[in-house]
C-alpha positions, 0 to 999 in steps of 0.5 A: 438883238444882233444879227443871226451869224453862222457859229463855229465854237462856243466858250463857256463859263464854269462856276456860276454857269454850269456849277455852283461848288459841287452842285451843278445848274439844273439841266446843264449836264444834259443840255450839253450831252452827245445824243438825245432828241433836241426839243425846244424848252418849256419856259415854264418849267425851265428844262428841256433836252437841247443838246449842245454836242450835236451841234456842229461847232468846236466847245471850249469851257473857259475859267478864271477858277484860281483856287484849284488846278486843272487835274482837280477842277476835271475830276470835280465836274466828271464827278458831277456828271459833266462830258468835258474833256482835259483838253477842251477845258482853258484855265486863267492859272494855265495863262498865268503859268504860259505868261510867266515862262514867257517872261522868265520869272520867278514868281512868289505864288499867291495862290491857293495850295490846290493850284500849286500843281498847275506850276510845277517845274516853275522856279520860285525860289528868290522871287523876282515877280508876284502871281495872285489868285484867290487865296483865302488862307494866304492873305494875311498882313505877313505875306501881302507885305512881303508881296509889296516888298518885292514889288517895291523893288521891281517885281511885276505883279501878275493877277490870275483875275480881278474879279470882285466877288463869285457865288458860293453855295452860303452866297457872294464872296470876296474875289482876287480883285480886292487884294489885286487892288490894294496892292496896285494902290500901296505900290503905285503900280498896275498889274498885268491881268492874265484872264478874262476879260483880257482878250488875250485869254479868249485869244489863247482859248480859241488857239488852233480853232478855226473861227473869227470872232464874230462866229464865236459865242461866250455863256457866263455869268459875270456880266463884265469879265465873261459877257463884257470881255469877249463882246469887246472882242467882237462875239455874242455874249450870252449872260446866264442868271445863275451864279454871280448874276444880279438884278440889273449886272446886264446894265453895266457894260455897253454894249448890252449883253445880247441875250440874258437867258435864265440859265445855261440850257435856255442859251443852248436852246436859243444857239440851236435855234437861232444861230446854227 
C-alpha cells in the first residue's frame, strides 16, 4: 500500500460507483452527506455512516456518461437523493464541447439526443470534424459511413471516451469504444480522446483547486480509464466493485490499484481513516 499522504480533493466516479441507471450503490448517498456521526464501517454487513463532506478536502464527481447532458445528469442524482452540485460535477461531453471551441470546428454530433443540449450555441452546420459518444440509436451503417466520409476528407475525430462496455441494470453493454475503433481502422487514422483516462481531463477536473496530484485521490470503478488514468497521473486510485468491475479488472493496469474496496462507503471510510 503507498504511503499515507495528507489529501486535499477527492475525484469520484458516477455510473457504476455511485448509481447504476436510476438505483444508487447501497450507502452512497449517506456516506458523502454534510453531517452525521463518522463510525467506522461493519464489513460485515457493509454499511456505515462515514460522511465524506465533513472531511476537509475540495470533492469533484468526475464522468465520461455521454449519453445525457449535464442539466439531466443533475436533476437524475438529486432525484436520488445525492448532495452534488452543478458546479462540482466535470462532464467527458463538457471537455469535448471546451475542445472543439478551442479548435473551431464544426463537429457532426455522434451523440445521444439527450446530450445535444451540452452543445448549444455550437455550429454543425457543413461538419468539418466527428465528436462521438455513445449513441445507440445513431450507429447505423447510414451515419457511421458518412462520419468515415468526412474523415476521409480530413476531418478529425474527436471520441468523448473509448470505453468498452458499462454496467446497466439487465448487465454490460457495449460502450463508444467499439465504434470509436472501428472508425480509426476503416479510416486509418487516430482520435483525439477527451475523457478519461486522458490526463487532460483530470487536469480540467481539478481546474482552480489548489492541489498536486499526489494529494489527490480518484474512486471508480472502471479499473483502466478511472484507477489506471489518474494513477498515471501521480494519484491514488481507489477501485470500487460495483458497476463495471469484474473479477481480477485490478490485474490489468500496473501499477496495481492501491486499494480495491467493496463499495464507495468503504473507500470513504478508509480516506477518513488513513489519509486525512
Amino acid at each position: 500500500m503507498a504511503a499515507r499522504r495528507a489529501l486535499k480533493a477527492v475525484l469520484v466516479d458516477l455510473s457504476g460507483t455511485l448509481h447504476i441507471e436510476d438505483a444508487a450503490v447501497p450507502g452512497a448517498q449517506d456516506a458523502l452527506k454534510r453531517s452525521g456521526k463518522l463510525s467506522v464501517i461493519n464489513s460485515e454487513e457493509g454499511i456505515g455512516q462515514a460522511r465524506l463532506r465533513t472531511a476537509p478536502i475540495t470533492i469533484r464527481f468526475v464522468t465520461n456518461t455521454t449519453n445525457e447532458c449535464k442539466a439531466d445528469l443533475l436533476e437524475r442524482l438529486k432525484k436520488m437523493n445525492f448532495d452534488i452540485t452543478e458546479q462540482e460535477i466535470f462532464t467527458s461531453l463538457i471537455a469535448a464541447r471546451n475542445l472543439v471551441q478551442e479548435k473551431q470546428v464544426r463537429p457532426m454530433l455522434l451523440i445521444d439526443d439527450r446530450a445535444l443540449p451540452d452543445f448549444e450555441g455550437i455550429s454543425v452546420d457543413d461538419p468539418n470534424a466527428v465528436v462521438i459518444g455513445l449513441a445507440p440509436e445513431h450507429f447505423n451503417y447510414q451515419v457511421l459511413n458518412q462520419a468515415f466520409r468526412l474523415m476521409l476528407n480530413g476531418a478529425p475525430l474527436i471520441a468523448i471516451h473509448k470505453a468498452r462496455y458499462y454496467k446497466k441494470k439487465d448487465g454490460l453493454a457495449l460502450g463508444p469504444g467499439p465504434f470509436v475503433t472501428g472508425l480509426e481502422y476503416a479510416a486509418d487514422t487516430q482520435a483525439i480522446v477527451v475523457g478519461k483516462p486522458e490526463g487532460k481531463f483530470f487536469s480540467e477536473a481539478l481546474r482552480g483547486i489548489d492541489c498536486k496530484p499526489e494529494e489527490v485521490v480518484m474512486i471508480g470503478d472502471d479499473c483502466r480509464a478511472d484507477v489506471g488514468g489518474a494513477q498515471s497521473m501521480g494519484m491514488l486510485g481507489i477501485l470500487v466493485k460495483t458497476g463495471k468491475y469484474r473479477t481480477a479488472d485490478e490485474d490489468k493496469i500496473h501499477p496495481a490499484p492501491y486499494l480495491i474496496c467493496e463499495s464507495f462507503p468503504h473507500a470513504v471510510d478508509h480516506i477518513l481513516q488513513h489519509l486525512l
